[in-house]
Every structure is written in structure tokens, then in C-alpha cells.
C-alpha positions in Angstrom: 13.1 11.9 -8.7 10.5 10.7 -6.2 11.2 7.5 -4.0 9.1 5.6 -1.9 10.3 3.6 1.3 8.0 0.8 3.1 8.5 0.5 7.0 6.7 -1.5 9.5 6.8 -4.9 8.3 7.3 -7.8 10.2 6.5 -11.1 11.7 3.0 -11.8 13.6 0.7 -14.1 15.0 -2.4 -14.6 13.0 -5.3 -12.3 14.0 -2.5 -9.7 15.2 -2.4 -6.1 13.3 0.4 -4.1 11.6 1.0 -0.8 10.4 2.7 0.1 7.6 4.1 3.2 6.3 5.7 4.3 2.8 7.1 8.0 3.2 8.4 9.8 0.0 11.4 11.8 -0.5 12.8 13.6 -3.6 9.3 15.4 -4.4 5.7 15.1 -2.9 3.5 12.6 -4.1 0.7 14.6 -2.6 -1.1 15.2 -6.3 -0.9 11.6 -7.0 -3.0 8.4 -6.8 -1.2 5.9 -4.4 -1.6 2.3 -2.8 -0.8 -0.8 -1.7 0.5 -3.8 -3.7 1.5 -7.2 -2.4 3.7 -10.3 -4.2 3.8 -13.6 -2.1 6.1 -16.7 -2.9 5.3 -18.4 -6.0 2.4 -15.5 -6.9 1.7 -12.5 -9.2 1.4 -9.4 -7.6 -1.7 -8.3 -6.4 -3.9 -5.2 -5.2 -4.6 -4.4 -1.5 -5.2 -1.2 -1.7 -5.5 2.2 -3.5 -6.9 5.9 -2.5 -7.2 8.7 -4.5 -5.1 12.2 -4.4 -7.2 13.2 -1.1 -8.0 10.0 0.2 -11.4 10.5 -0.2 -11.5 7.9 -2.5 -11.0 4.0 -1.8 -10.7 0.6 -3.2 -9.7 -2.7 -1.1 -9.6 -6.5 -2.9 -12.0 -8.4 -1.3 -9.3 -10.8 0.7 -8.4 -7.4 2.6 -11.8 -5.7 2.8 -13.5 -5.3 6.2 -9.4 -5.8 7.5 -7.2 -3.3 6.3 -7.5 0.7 5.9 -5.5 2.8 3.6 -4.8 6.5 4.3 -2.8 9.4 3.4 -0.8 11.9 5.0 0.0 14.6 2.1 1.7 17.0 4.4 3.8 14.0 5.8 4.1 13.0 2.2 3.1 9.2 3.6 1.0 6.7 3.3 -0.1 4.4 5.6 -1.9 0.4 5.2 -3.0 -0.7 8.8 -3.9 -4.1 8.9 -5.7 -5.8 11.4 -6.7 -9.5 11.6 -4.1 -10.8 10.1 -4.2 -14.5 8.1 -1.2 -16.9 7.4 -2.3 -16.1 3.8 -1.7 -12.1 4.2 1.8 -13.3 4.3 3.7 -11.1 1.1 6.1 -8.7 0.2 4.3 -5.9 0.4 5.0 -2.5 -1.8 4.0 0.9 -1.8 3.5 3.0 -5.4 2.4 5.9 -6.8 1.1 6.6 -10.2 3.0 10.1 -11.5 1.4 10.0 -14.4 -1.8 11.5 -13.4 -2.6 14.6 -11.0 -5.1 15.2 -8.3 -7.3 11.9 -9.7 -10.8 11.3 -7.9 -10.7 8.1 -9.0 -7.4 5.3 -8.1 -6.2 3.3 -10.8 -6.3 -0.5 -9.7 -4.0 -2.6 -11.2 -0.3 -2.3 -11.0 1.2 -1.9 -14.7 -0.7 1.9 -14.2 1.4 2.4 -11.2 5.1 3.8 -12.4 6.7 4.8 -8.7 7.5 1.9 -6.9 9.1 1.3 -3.1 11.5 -1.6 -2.4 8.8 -3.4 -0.1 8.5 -4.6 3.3 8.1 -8.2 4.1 4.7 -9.0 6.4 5.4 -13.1 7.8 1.7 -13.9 9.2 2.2 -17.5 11.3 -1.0 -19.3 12.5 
């Protein structure tokens, strides 16, 4: 059974930049369409980010657009959210999924209820 763990999280200044990383283990989520999810106090989940099988493919929500960058390494089995310009409201939990349900897809799925592998998440404090 595939599981995903966040790293890189953390605590920044605003306009400072973060990497983070979600490696799996227990299979290869290398076929799959992955991304990037975040849940802040008091808030519904929300998209960030999600990339197709190959990466090739890429959709940001507009609050991260221009500021973060999703990629993929499939031989590394990891994927990888760098964010850069950080804002007091990037502040989240920020999780990592996959959706199993669908191989080598061109096109991500964007919203979360498609998404069925899940990470524990990573916490990302942005402080102005």
C-alpha cells in the first residue's frame, strides 16, 4: 500500500521561500496524477497545486500562481511544491496526494474528493 510523507515545512518570514517534498514508499506513484492540498485554521481544504503523470501538465489556484511551482521526480518517487514569496495567508497544513485511481492521466484532477492517497501533512507558519 502506497504512503506519502510531507517534509520541509516550517516557520518563515513573509516574502521568504520553502521547499517541500512528499516522497512515497510501499509502491511508485510514478503512473499517477499528484499535488498539493492545503487546510488552514478554521478553513476547507483547498488546491495549490496538481501535475499530471509526467509533469508536463499543471494547474496552480490563483492565490499561488506566479509563486509556487510543482514538480515531480518519478525515479525518486517525489514530489516537490517550492514556494517562494511567501504571505501570512500561505500559512496551512499543507498535504501531499495522489489519485490511484487513474494511470498515466495527461490531465490532473483538481479537487480533493478525486484524490484517494493522502500524506499526514506538514505545517508551513508564514509571519509578516
Amino acid at each position: 500500500q502506497v504512503q506519502l510523507v510531507e517534509s520541509g515545512g516550517g516557520s518563515v518570514q513573509a516574502g521568504g521561500s520553502l521547499r517541500l517534498s512528499c516522497t512515497a514508499s510501499g509502491g511508485s506513484v510514478s503512473r499517477y496524477g499528484v499535488g498539493w492540498f492545503r487546510q488552514a485554521p478554521g478553513k476547507e481544504r483547498e488546491l495549490v497545486a496538481v501535475t499530471s503523470w509526467s509533469g508536463g501538465t499543471t494547474y496552480y489556484a490563483d492565490a499561488v500562481k506566479g509563486r509556487f511551482t510543482i514538480s515531480r521526480d518519478n525515479p525518486k518517487n517525489t514530489i516537490y511544491l517550492q514556494m517562494n514569496s511567501l504571505k501570512p495567508e500561505d500559512t496551512a497544513i499543507y498535504f501531499c496526494a495522489a489519485d490511484g485511481s487513474l494511470e498515466w492521466p495527461e490531465q490532473p484532477k483538481r479537487y480533493g474528493y478525486e484524490y484517494d492517497i493522502w500524506g499526514q501533512g506538514t505545517q508551513v507558519t508564514v509571519s509578516s
